[in-house]
N, C-alpha and C positions, 0 to 999 in steps of 0.2 A: 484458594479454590483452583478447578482445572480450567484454564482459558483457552479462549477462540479466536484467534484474529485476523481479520481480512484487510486490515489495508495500514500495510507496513512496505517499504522500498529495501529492497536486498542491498543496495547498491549504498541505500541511506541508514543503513545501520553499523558502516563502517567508521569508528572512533578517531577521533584526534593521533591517540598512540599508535593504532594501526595503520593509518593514511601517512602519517611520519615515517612511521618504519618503510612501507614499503617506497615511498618517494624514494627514502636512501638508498633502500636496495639496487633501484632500478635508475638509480641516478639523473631522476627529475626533479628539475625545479618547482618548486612551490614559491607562490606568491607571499612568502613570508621565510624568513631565516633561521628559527624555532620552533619547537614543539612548542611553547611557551605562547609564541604568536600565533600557532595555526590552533590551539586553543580558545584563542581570543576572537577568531575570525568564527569562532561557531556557538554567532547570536546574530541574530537578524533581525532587521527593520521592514526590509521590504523581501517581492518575489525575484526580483534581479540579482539581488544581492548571494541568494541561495543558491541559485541556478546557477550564480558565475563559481561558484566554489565546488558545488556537484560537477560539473563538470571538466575542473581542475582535476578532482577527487578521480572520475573515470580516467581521464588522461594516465593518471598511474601505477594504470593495470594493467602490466606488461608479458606477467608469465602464468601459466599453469598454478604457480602455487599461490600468486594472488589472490587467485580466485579463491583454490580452496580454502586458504586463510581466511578471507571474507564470509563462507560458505558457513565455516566451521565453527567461527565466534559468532554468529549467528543463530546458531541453531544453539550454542554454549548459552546466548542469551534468554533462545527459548526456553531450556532447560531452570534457568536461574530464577523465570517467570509463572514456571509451570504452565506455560504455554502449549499445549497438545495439541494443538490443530491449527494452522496458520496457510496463509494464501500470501507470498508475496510478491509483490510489482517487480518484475526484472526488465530493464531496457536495452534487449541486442545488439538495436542499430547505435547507439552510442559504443559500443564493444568493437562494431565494422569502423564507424569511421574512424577511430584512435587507432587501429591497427592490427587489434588482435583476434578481430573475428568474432562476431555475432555467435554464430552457429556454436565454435570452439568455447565460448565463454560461458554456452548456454549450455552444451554437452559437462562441461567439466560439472558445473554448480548443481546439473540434476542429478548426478550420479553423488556427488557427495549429501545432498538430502536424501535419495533413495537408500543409499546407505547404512545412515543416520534410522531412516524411518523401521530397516531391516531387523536393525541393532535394539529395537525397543523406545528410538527417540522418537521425538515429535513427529505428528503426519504436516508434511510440509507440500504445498505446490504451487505453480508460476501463475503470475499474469504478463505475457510479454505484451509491454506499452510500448506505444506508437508518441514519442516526443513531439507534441503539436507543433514545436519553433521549426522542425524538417521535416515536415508532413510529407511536402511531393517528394523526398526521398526516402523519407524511414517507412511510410506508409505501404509503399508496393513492398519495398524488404520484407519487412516484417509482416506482411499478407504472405509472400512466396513461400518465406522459412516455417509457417504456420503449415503451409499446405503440401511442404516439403516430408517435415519431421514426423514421427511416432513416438510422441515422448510422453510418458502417460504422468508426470509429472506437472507439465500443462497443460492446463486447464481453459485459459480465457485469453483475449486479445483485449486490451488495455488502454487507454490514452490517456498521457499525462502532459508533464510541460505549462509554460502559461496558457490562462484561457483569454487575458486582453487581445484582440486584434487576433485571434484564433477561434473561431467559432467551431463549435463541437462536431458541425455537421460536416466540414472538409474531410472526415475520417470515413465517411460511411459508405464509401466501395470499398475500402479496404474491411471493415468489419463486418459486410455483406462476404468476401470472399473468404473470411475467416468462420463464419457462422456457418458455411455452405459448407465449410470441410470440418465442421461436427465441435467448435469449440464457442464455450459460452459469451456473451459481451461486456464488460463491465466498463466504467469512464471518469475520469475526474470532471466534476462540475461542481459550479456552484459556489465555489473558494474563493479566489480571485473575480471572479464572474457572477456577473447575478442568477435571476430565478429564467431569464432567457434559455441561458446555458442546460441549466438542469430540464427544461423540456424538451428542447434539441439531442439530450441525452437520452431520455426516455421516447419519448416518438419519432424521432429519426433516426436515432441508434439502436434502439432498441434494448438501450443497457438491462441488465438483469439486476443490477447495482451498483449505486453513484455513491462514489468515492467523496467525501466532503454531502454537499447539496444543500450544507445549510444556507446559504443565499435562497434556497425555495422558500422561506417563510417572507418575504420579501411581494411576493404574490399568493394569495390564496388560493385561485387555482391550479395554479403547478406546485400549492401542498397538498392539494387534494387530491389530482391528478396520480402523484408516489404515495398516497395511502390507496388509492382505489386500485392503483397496477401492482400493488404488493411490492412495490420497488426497496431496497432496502437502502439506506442510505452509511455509508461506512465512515463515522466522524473524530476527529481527532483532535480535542480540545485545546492541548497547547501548542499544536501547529500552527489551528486558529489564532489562536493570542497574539502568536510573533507575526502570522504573515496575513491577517485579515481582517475589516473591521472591528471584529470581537473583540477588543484589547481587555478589556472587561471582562471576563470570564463570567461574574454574575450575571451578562449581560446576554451570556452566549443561549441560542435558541435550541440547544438542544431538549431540554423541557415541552417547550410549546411545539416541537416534530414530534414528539411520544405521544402527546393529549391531544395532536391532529388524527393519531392511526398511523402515522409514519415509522415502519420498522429501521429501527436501526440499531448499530454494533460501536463498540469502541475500539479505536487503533491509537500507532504512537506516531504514524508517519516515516518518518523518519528522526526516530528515537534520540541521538547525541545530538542529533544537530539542534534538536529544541531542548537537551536537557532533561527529557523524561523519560518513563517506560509503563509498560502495561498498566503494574501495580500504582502506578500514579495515576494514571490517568481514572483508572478505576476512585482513584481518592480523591482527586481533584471533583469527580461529577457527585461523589458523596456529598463532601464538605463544601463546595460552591456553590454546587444545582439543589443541594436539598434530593438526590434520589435514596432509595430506602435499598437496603442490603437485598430485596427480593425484585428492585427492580433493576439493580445491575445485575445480578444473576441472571435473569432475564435477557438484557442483553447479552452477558455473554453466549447464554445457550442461542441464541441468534444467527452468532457464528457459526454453527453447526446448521442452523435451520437454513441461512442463506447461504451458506459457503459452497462450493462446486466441486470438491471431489463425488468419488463415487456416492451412491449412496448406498450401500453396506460398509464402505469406512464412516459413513458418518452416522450411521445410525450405530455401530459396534461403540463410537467415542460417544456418542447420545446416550447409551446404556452405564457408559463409566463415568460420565459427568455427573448423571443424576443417582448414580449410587455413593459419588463422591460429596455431592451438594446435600446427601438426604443426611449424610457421615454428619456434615460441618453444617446441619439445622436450615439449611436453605432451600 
C-alpha cells in the first residue's frame, strides 16, 4: 500500500555501508576498525549507547556530497517502501557544531528532496529538532535559522535528544519564537521519559504531535488529555524494544492509545540502526498487537490526516491513497 510517515530521523537512516564509506572518504576515525565492527555497533541496549554513535555518525559529514548521498539513499529508501509522504527529523545545530554548517547542510538536503519531489518522488519535508543534551545552545540557533530561512520544505521545529534530566519545557521560548514565525510544533516525549513529559509536551509546548508518547498510558489523565487535544502520537515499535521499557513487544501500549481515542501513526525511527523498516513495522503491529489490515490502513492514512505540509499536497496524496487502498480492498 501507499505509506505516510512522520517520525523517521534523516540523519538516522544512514546505513553501516554508507557511514563506512563516507568516514573513509573524509578520513575519519570511527570508533571501530571495520565495516564488520561498525556493523556490530548497531544494536543497542540503552539511550546512551545510540546517541554516542549518532553522533560519531554526524561527525562525518564533511562535504556537499555527503549530504546528498544521505539525502538520496533516503528518499531511494522511500521509494523501496512506497512511502509517498514522509516528514523527517533533521538536526542543523549538530551540522554547526562539527563544522559544516547548519544552514549549508540544511540548504543542500532541501533542494535534493525538492528535486526528488519535482521528479515524481516522494513528498518529503523537515522537522529541524532542537537536541535537548545543548538546549542553551542549539535552542536560540535553531530558533534564529527558523526565523531566518524561506524554505518551504520545513515545516516544524522539533525537539529531540534524551528526555532524563531534560525536561520538555527548557525548549518553549524557543518554540514560541518558531510558532511566532508561522511554523508548526512537534516534540519527542514520552520514550525514555514518562507521562510527565508528554504533558509538558502538550500544555507547554503546545506540540501538534508527540513523537513516541507511549509513556502516557502510564497516567490516565495525560491519555486522556492527547485524545481530547487531537494530539497525535507518532510511535515506533522497534525503537521501543531496543531503547525503552517495552522489551516485550506483546507488551507494547500501542493497542490501549487506539481504544483510549488516541490518534496515532507508525514510523521506523531511525530505521538500520534498530534493523527495521516501514513494511515491518507495519508487520510487527499485525502479528504482535493483533491490529486488522483496516486498522493499519487507518493509521497509515493518519499520516496524511496529521502530517503538516500544505493542505492541497495532502489532500491531492488523500485522493491517491484512497484510490490506491480501494485497488488493494482496503
Amino acid at each position: 500500500m501507499p505509506k505516510a510517515e512522520l517520525h523517521v530521523h534523516l540523519e538516522g537512516t544512514i546505513t553501516p555501508e554508507t557511514l563506512w564509506a563516507i568516514a573513509q572518504r573524509n578520513h575519519v576515525a570511527l570508533p571501530v576498525g571495520s565495516l564488520a565492527e561498525l556493523r556490530a555497533l548497531y544494536a543497542f541496549e540503552s539511550f546512551d549507547r545510540f546517541l554516542h554513535l549518532w553522533l560519531a555518525m554526524c561527525g562525518c559529514l564533511r562535504r556537499a556530497e555527503d549530504y546528498e548521498q544521505m539525502a538520496d539513499a533516503f528518499l531511494e529508501g522511500c521509494d523501496a517502501q512506497n512511502v509517498r509522504y514522509v516528514e523527517a527529523h533533521f538536526t542543523p545545530y549538530n551540522h554547526e557544531r562539527f563544522g559544516f554548517g547548519g544552514r549549508r547542510a540544511l540548504e543542500i538536503v532541501s533542494r535534493r528532496l525538492q528535486a526528488a519531489e519535482a521528479g515524481g518522488g516522494p513528498v518529503a519535508r523537515l522537522i529541524t529538532d532542537i537536541p535537548s543534551e545543548s538546549v542553551l545552545e542549539s535552542g536560540p540557533y535553531t530558533a534564529a535559522l527558523l526565523e531566518e530561512i524561506a524554505d518551504p520544505v520545513v515545516v516544524a521545529i522539533g525537539l529531540g535528544g534524551p528526555e532524563e534530566g531534560f525536561p520538555r519545557r527548557l525548549v518553549a521560548p524557543y518554540f514560541e519564537r518558531a510558532r511566532r514565525a508561522g511554523y508548526a510544533v512537534v516534540a519527542h516525549a514520552g520514550e525514555t521519559g514518562g507521562a510527565d513529559h508528554v504533558r509538558q509536551a502538550v500544555l507547554e509546548l503546545q506540540a501538534r504531535r508527540v513523537q513516541h508518547g507511549v509513556r502516557a498510558v502510564e497516567d490516565e489523565a495525560t491519555l486522556r488529555l492527547l485524545a481530547e487535544r487531537d494530539v497525535c502520537c507518532d510511535v515506533a515499535l522497534t525503537s521501543n524494544r531496543f531503547l525503552t521499557v517495552y522489551r516485550d513487544v506483546s507488551e507494547h501500549p500501542l493497542r490501549r492509545m487506539m481504544d483510549a481515542g488516541v490518534p496515532v501513526t507508525l514510523g521506523t525511527d531511525d530505521p538500520p540502526f534498530f534493523g527495521t523498516d516501514l513494511t515491518r513495522e507495519y508487520r510487527l503491529a499485525h502479528e504482535a498487537l493483533g491490529l486488522s489490515l483496516a486498522e493499519l490502513w487507518q493509521l497509515d492514512l493518519n499520516g496524511l490526516r496529521y502530517g503538516l505540509a500544505e493542505t492541497g499536497v495532502r489532500r491531492r496524496l488523500m485522493r491517491e491513497f484512497e484510490a490506491a487502498g480501494a485497488a488493494l480492498g482496503l
